[in-house]
C-alpha positions in Angstrom: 107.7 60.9 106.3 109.8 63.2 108.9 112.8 62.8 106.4 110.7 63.7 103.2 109.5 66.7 105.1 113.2 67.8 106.6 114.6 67.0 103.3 111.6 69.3 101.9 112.5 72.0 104.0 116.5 72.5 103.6 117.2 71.2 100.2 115.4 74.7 98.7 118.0 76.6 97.3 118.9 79.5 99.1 117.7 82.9 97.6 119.1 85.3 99.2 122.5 86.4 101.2 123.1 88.7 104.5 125.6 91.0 103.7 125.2 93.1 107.1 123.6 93.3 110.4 123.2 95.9 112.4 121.4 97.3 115.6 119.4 100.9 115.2 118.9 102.8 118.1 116.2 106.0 118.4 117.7 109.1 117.3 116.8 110.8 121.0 117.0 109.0 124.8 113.3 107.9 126.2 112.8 110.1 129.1 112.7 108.7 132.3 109.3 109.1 132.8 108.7 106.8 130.2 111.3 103.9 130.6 108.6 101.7 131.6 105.5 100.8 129.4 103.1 98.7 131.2 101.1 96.1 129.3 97.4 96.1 129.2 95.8 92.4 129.8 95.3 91.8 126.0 98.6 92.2 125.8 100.2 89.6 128.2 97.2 87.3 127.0 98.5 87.3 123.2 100.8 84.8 122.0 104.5 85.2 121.7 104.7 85.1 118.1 105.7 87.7 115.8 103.7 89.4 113.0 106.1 89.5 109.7 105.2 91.4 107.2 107.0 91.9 103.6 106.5 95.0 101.3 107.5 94.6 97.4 108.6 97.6 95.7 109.7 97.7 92.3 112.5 99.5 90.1 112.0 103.4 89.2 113.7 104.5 85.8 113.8 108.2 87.7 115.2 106.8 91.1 119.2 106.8 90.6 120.3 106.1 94.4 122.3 103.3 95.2 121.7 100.4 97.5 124.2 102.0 100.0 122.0 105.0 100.5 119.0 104.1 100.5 120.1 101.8 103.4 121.7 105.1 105.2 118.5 106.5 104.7 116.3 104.2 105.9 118.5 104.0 108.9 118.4 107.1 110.2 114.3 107.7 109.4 113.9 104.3 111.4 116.1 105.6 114.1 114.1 108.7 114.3 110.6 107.1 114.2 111.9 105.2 117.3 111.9 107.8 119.3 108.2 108.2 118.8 107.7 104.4 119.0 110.4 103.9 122.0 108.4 101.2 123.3 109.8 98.9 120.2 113.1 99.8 121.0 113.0 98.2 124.3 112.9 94.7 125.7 109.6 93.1 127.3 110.1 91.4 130.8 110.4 87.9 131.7 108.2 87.2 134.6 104.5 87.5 133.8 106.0 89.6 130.5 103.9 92.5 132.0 106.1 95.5 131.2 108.3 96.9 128.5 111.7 97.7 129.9 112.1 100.7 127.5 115.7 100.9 127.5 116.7 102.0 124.0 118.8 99.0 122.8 116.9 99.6 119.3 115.7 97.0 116.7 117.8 94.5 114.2 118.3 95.7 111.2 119.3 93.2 108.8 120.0 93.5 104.8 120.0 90.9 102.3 121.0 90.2 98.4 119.0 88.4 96.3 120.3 87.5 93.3 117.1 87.1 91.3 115.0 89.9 90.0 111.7 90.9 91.8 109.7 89.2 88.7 111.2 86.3 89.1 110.8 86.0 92.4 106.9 86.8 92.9 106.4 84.5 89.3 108.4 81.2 90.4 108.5 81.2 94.2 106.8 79.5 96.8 105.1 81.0 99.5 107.2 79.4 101.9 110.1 81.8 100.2 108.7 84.8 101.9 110.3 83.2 105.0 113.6 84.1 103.7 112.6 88.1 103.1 112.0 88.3 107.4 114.8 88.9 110.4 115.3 85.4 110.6 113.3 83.3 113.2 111.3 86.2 113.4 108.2 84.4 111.9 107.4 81.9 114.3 105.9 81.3 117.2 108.0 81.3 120.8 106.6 79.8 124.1 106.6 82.0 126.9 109.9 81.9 128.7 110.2 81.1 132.2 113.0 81.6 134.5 113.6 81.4 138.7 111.5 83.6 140.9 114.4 85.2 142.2 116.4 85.5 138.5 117.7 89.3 139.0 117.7 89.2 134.9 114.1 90.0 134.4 114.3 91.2 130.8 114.2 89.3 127.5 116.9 90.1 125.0 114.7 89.3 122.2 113.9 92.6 120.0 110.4 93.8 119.6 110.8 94.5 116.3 113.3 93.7 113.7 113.6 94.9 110.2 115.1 93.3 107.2 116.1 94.9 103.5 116.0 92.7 100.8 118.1 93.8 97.2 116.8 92.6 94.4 119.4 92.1 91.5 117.2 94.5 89.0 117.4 97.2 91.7 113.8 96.2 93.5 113.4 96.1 97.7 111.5 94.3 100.1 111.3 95.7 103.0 110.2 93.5 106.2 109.0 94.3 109.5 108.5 91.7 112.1 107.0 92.9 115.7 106.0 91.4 118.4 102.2 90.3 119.3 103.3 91.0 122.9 103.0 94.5 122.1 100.9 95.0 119.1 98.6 93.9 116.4 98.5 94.2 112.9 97.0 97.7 113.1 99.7 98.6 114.8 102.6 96.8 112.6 101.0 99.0 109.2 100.5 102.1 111.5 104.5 101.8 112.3 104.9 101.1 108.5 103.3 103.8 107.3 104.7 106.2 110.3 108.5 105.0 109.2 108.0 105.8 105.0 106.2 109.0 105.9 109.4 109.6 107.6 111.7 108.3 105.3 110.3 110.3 101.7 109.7 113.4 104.3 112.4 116.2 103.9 111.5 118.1 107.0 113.0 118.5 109.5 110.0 118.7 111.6 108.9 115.2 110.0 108.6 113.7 113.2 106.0 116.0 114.4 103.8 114.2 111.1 103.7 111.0 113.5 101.6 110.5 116.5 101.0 107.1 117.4 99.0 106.8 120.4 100.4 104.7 123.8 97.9 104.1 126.5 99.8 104.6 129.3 97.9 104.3 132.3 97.9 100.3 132.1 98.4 98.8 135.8 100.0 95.1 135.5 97.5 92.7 135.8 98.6 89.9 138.9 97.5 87.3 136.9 99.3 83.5 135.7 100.0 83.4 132.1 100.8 79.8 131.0 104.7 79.7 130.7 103.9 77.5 127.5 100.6 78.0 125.2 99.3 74.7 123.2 101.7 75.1 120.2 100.2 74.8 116.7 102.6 72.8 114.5 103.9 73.7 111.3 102.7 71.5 108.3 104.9 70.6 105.1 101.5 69.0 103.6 99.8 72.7 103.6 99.1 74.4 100.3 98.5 78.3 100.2 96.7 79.7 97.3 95.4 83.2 96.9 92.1 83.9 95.3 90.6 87.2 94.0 87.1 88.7 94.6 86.6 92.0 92.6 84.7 94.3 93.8 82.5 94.0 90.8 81.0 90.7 92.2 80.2 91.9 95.7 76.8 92.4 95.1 76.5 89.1 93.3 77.9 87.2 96.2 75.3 89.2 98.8 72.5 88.1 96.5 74.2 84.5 96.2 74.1 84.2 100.3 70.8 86.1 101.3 69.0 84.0 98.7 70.5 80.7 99.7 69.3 81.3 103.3 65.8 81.8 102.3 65.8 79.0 100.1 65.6 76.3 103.8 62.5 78.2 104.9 64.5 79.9 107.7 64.5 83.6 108.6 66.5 85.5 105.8 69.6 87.0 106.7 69.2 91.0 106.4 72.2 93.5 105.6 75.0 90.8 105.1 78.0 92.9 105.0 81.0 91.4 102.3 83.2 90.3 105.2 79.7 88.6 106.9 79.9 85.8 103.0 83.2 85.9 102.4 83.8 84.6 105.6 80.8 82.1 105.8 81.5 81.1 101.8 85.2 80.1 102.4 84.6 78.4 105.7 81.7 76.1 104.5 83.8 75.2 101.3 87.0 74.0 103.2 85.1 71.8 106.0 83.7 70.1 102.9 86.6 69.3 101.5 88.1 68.2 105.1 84.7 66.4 105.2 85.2 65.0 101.9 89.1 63.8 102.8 87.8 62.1 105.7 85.8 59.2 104.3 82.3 61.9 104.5 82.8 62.1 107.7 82.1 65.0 109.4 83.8 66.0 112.1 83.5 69.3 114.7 85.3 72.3 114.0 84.7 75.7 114.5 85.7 79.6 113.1 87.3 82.1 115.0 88.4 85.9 113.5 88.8 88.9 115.6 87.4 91.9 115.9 89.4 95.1 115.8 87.6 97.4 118.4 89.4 100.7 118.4 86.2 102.4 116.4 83.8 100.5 117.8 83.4 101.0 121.4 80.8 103.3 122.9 83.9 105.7 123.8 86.0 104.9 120.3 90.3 105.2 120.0 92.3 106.7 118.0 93.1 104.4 114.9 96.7 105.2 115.9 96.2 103.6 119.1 99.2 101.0 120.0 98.8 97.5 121.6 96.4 95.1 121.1 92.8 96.0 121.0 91.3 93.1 119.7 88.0 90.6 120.8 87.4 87.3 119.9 84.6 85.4 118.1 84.2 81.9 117.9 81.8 79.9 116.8 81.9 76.0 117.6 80.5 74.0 115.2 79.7 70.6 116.5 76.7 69.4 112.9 77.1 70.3 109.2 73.7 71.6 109.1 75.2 74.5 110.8 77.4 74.9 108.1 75.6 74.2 105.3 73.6 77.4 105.3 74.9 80.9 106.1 71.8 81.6 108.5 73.5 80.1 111.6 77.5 81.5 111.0 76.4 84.8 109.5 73.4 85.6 112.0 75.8 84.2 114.9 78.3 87.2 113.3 76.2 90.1 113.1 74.7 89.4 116.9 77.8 89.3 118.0 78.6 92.6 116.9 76.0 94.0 118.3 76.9 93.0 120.9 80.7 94.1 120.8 79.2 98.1 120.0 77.7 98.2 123.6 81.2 97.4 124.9 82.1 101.3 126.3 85.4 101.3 126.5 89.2 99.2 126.2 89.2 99.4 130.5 85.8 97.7 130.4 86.3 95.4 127.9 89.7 94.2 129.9 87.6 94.5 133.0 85.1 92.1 131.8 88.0 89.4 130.2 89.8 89.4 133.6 86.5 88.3 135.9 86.1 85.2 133.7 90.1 84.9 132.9 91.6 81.7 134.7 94.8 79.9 133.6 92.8 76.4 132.8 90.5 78.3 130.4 93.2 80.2 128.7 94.9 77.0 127.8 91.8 75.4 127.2 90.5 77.6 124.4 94.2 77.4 122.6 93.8 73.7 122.5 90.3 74.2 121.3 91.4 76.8 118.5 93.8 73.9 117.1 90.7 72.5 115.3 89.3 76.0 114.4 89.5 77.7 110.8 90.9 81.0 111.7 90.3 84.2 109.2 91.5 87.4 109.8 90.6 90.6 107.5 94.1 92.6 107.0 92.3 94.5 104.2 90.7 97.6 105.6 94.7 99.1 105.7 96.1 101.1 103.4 98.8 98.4 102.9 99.0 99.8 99.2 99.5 103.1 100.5 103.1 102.8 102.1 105.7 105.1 100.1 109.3 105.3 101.4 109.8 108.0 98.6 110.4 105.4 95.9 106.6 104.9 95.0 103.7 102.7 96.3 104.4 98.7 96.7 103.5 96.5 94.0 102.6 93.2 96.6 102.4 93.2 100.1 102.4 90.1 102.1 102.4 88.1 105.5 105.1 85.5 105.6 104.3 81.9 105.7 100.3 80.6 106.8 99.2 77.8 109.1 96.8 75.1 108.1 93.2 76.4 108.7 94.0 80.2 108.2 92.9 82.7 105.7 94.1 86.1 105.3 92.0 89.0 103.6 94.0 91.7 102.0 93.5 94.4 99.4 94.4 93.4 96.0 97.5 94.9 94.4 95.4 96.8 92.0 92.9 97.8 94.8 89.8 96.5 93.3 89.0 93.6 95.2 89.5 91.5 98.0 92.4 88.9 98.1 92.1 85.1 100.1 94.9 83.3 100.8 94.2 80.3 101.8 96.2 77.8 103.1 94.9 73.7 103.6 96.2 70.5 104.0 97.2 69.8 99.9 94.6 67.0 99.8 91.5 69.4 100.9 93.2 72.2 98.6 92.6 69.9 95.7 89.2 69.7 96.4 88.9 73.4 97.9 89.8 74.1 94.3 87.9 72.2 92.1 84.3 70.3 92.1 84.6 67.6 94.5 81.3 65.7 93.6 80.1 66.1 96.7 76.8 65.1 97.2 74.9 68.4 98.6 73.6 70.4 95.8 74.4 73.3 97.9 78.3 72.6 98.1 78.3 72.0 94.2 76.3 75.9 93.9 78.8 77.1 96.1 82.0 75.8 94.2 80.4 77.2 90.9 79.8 80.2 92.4 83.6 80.5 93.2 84.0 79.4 90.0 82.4 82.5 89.0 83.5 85.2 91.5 87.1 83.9 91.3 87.6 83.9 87.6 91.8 83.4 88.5 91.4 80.4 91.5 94.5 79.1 90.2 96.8 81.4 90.5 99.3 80.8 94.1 99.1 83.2 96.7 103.0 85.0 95.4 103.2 85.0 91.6 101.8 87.4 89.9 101.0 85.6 87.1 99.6 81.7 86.4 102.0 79.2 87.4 101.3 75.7 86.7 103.3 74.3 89.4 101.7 74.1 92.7 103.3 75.3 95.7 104.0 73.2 98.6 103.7 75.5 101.4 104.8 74.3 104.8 102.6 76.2 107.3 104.7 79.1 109.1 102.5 81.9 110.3 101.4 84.1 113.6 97.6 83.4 114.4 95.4 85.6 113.1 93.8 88.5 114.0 90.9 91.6 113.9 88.3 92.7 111.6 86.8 95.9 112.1 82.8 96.0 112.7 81.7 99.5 110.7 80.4 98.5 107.4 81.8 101.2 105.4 83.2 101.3 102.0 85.5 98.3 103.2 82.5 96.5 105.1 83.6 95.4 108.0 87.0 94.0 106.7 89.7 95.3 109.0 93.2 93.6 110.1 95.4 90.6 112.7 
């Protein structure tokens, strides 16, 4: 079995060639005064994985610039959107990783050739492929690095960030940007995305100016133990990821699906379920019955974790600029099916929660209250526990689809690689719906995907109702199109991460 799967992973023809690397520095020196960027406690709690994330952008008939200079020009914006980001441009410490040495030695920058078109990459690859796309090893997780207490070299030469062009040979780019969790979260990886195009297409010279991400600076290192090594979650060659589309057109029909379900056990209904609130519940109760269904019908105890991005929803709100991870957890053990079967207990567990979360004031006391009940045991505890969790993050409520370098809008935008038990929620291409990608053990995909005869009448509503919300379930998470070839997906991805909690036009469906 270790063969097959090593013999899986390297025999996949290579699709793409470095031509360069390169190291980009900010355009201006960090000031003194800012050399050092302390890291708030959410910070040196996250894991030491990075978040990778890959934009597709096709070929314009009107855009005549070569390969060469758009690479020059992507250069120099990055170097000059580093000077507002400097902290990205440093290196984190090694001891406790409580700081960032802001010392200027930039970000990778890497470029690639890939010698098939952009169609025939997003038709006939596997998800897996993305992997390729990203500064390599940039995708993965890295256990926290230890060294001796009196080690004068306290500073990791790992980069933050690193960036990685991909050519396509039709005249396409990907464009990939893998940071840090140590430093940020997803909101922060599309706010640098967005921040770098605006200064790339941007003529100005007072372009800069146009970009204000927001550093809290007043962050006092927390004297706390951080385990040197978190409970790694393995990488899976028997995980399948698929990606399947809600429109926006069935929303309502999927509220009305849940809210009557709940009633339909005699328990209290379920009022206001926001889309995130089903979605969530609908997916999670589908794959534990087909993990159910894979292990002989028996059920075993699980759980679902997401979190909640809180920059808009504490009493004193932040800037949606803010940088840094500002993030809260929900988890919900799950130790009978009945708790599954219905939505009453996941969804009503969801909206009290967030209630909860909205009488949070501020970031200082919501670090204040994670640091009396923080202890070393725990932290490693709850890891171990979120092994045998289904994680779901809601990467939607950016405006992924909104990033223009100059040379128009992206026509895909993806996380590389997915662990087993995690599903991310992103905007469709064409904006009118919601996106899951998915990604099981190939076994419980099969049955994820199709009836599985299971015996509750409520699992069989609940897969036709898929059925009829997801008219393409079929089609893998990268083509655009049908492919009749499955994809055999080893799992590859960072954790996930936030939703937000305001049930706006997005409702509630926010980012990792």
């Amino acid at each position: 079995m270790v063969i097959n799967k090593l013999f899986a992973r390297y025999s996949k023809r290579q699709l793409h060639t470095i031509v360069s690397r390169d190291v980009v520095k900010p355009s201006s020196p960090t000031p003194s005064h800012r050399k050092t960027y302390n890291l708030s406690l959410l910070d040196q709690l996250s894991v030491n994985l990075y978040i990778p994330m890959v934009t597709f952008f096709p070929s314009f008939a009107t855009d005549h610039r070569s390969f060469e200079s758009k690479s020059i020009e992507l250069k120099n914006s990055l170097s000059q959107t580093l000077t507002k980001y400097y902290p990205f441009a440093g290196r984190t410490s090694r001891i406790g990783q409580t700081f960032v040495d802001c010392n200027d030695h930039g970000v990778d920058f890497i470029e690639a050739k890939n010698d098939s078109t952009l169609s025939d990459f997003l038709q006939h690859s596997d998800h897996k492929d993305l992997n390729q796309l990203c500064p390599d090893d940039l995708i993965r997780y890295r256990p926290n690095r230890s060294v001796k207490e009196n080690d004068e070299n306290n500073i990791i030469n790992s980069p933050i960030m690193s960036v990685q062009i991909n050519h396509f040979a039709c005249g396409a780019i990907a464009v990939a940007v893998s940071l840090t969790h140590k430093v940020g979260d997803a909101s922060s990886a599309f706010n640098f995305f967005n921040d770098w195009a605006t200064m790339t297409r941007s003529k100005k010279k007072d372009a800069s100016e146009m970009i204000n991400p927001h550093f809290i600076t007043n962050f006092q290192p927390k004297n706390i133990k951080v385990p040197k090594i978190l409970p790694y979650i393995e990488e899976d060659d028997e995980c399948v990821t698929r990606s399947f589309v809600f429109p926006n057109s069935k929303k309502n029909d999927l509220k009305a699906m849940v809210i009557k379900m709940a009633t339909e056990f005699g328990q209290p209904p379920i009022t206001n379920p926001t889309f995130a609130d089903c979605l969530t519940w609908l997916i999670h109760k589908c794959a534990v019955a087909a993990a159910t269904k894979t292990n002989s019908e028996t059920f075993e105890p699980t759980g679902l974790g997401t979190m909640i991005n809180m920059r808009s929803n504490f009493m004193e709100p932040l800037p949606d600029t803010t940088i840094g991870n500002v993030l809260q957890m929900m988890e919900f053990p799950t130790s009978n099916e009945s708790e599954i079967t219905t939505p009453n207990a996941i969804i009503g567990e969801i909206q009290k929660r967030k209630t909860e979360f909205r009488r949070i004031r501020n970031i200082e006391s919501m670090i204040g209250m994670i640091e009396e009940s923080y202890s070393e045991a725990g932290m490693m505890e709850r890891f171990d526990k979120l092994k045998a969790y289904y994680m779901y993050s809601f990467l939607n409520r950016f405006p992924a689809y909104a990033i223009d370098f100059g040379w128009g809008t992206p026509v895909k935008v993806r996380l590389a690689g997915t662990r087993k038990n995690v599903t991310l929620f992103m905007e469709s291409p064409n904006e009118d719906g919601i996106e899951a990608v998915v990604c099981l053990d190939r076994r419980e995909m099969e049955i994820f995907q199709n009836d599985p005869m299971h015996n509750h009448e409520t699992h069989v509503a609940l897969v036709q109702a898929i059925r009829n919300i997801i008219p393409d379930a079929d089609i893998p998470v990268v083509p655009l199109t049908p492919s009749t070839s499955p994809p055999t997906s080893p799992s590859s991805s960072p954790l996930p991460s936030q939703g937000n909690i305001n049930d706006n036009n997005n409702e509630d469906l926010g980012n990792i």
